[in-house]
N, C-alpha and C positions, 0 to 999 in steps of 0.2 A: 268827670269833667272832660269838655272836649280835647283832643289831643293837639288840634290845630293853636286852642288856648293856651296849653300848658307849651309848647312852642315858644310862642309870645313873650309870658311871663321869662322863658328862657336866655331869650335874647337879653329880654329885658337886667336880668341876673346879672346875667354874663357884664355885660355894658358897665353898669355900676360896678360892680366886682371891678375889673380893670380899668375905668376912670379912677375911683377909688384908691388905688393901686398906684396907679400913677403919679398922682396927689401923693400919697402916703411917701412917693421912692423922692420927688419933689422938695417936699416940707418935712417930711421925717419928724412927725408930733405925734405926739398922744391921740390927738382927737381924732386926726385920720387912721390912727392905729386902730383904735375901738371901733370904727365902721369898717375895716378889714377884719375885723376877730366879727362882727355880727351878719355883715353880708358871708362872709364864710360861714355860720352857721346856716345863715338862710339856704345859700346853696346846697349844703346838705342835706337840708331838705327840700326844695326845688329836685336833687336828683332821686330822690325818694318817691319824689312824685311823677319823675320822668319816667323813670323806670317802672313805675307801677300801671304808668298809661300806655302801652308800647303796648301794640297789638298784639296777638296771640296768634301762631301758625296755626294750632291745632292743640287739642284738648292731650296728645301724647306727648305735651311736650309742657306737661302743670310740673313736674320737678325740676326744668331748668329755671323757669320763671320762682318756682319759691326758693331756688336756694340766689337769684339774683336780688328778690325780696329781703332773704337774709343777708348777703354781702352789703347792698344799698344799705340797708339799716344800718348794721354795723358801721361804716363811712358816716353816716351821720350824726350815731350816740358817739363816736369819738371823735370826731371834730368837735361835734355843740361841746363834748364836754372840757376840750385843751379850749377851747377858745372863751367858756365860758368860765374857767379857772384864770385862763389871762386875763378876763375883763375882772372877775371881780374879785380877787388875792392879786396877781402877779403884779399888774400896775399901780394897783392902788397902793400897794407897798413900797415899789419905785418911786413910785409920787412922794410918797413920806420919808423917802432919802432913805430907807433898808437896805442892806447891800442882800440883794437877792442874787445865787449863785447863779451864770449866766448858761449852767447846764440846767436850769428848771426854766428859763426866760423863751419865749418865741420868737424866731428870727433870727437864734447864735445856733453855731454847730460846734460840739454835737448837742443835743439839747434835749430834755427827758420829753417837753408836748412835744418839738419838731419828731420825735422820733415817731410817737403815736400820731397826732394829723398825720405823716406818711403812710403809716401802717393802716388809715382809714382810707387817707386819699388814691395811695399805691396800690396795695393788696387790695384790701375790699371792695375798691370801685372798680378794679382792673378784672376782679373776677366777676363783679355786679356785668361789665358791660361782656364779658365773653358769655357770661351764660345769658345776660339778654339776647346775645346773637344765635345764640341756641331756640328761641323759643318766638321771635319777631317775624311775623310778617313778612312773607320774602316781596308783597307788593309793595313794603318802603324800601327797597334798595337799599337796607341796611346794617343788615346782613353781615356783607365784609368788613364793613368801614368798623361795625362796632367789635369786633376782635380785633380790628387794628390797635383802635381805640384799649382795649382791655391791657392786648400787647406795650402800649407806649407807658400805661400804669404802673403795669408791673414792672418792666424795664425800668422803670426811675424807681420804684422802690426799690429793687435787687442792686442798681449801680449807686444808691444812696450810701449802700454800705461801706461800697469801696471806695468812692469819692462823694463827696457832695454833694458837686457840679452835675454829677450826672443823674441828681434828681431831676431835674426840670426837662429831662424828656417825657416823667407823667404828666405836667401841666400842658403837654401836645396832646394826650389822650382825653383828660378830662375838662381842658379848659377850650381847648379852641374845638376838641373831638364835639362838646357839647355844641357849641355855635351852630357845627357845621351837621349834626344831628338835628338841631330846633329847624335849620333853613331847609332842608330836606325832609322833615317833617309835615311843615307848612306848603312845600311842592308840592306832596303825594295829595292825591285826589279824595279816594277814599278808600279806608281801611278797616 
């Protein structure tokens, strides 16, 4: 698929993901909940396929690209799979008035999915985009940006432990890092 496409769809991602978001922080319902647990999955894989389309320097550089293959991957069978346990147990139980303990629930801390979505979104995607920068095309300039990008991942996984709050410096890495990869993706010429 062309790369300038997979861009596109990116923005596109991205856009819903945080409209979405917004809605959900707004009206705090169910039903905006469930289009965050599923565009969260999509994004998962949206960066499965980001990262599978990222140009290649050179043929010496196939074992950064497969172990950013394996990170990416990882990040997405655990997200689909917290997100897909929230959609089809965790709420539907809430729904039915269960008292479900609010350490298995998404969106309490400390929380057994928030734990693992971090350990996909944090870890695995922070090391998916450092060894992407290992192995990309130094004609998309992106290079540095995407160890920034790995750095702000892992950074909010490792300060998740100490604090909370200080997860959301990976949503700098993978959420807005993505935007600002898809728009400089779409700049470069040709790769």
């Amino acid at each position: 698929m062309n790369t300038k496409i997979i861009a596109k769809i990116g923005l596109l991602v991205g856009f819903m993901y945080f409209a979405t978001l917004i809605v959900q922080i707004m009206f705090n319902n169910n039903f905006t909940l469930y289009l965050v647990s599923i565009i969260t999955m999509l994004s998962g894989i949206y960066m499965t396929l980001l990262v599978l389309s990222f140009p290649v320097k050179n043929e010496d550089t196939q074992f950064y690209r497969s172990m950013a293959k394996i990170c990416v991957s990882a990040c997405m069978i655990l997200t689909s799979a917290v997100h897909f346990v929230n959609i089809a147990v965790i709420m539907p139980l809430l729904d039915r008035g269960l008292p479900i303990p609010e350490y298995f629930q998404i969106g309490k801390y400390p929380s057994v999915l928030m734990g693992i979505d971090y350990l996909g979104w944090g870890l695995f995607m922070g090391l998916a985009f450092i060894f992407s920068g290992c192995f990309i095309n130094a004609a998309t300039k992106l290079r540095k940006f995407l160890f920034l990008c790995g750095c702000l991942c892992l950074a909010g996984f490792v300060g998740f432990v100490f604090n909370e709050n200080l997860w959301y410096i990976a949503p700098l890495g993978y959420g807005i890092g993505t935007a600002v990869i898809c728009v400089r993706l779409l700049l470069t010429r040709a790769v």
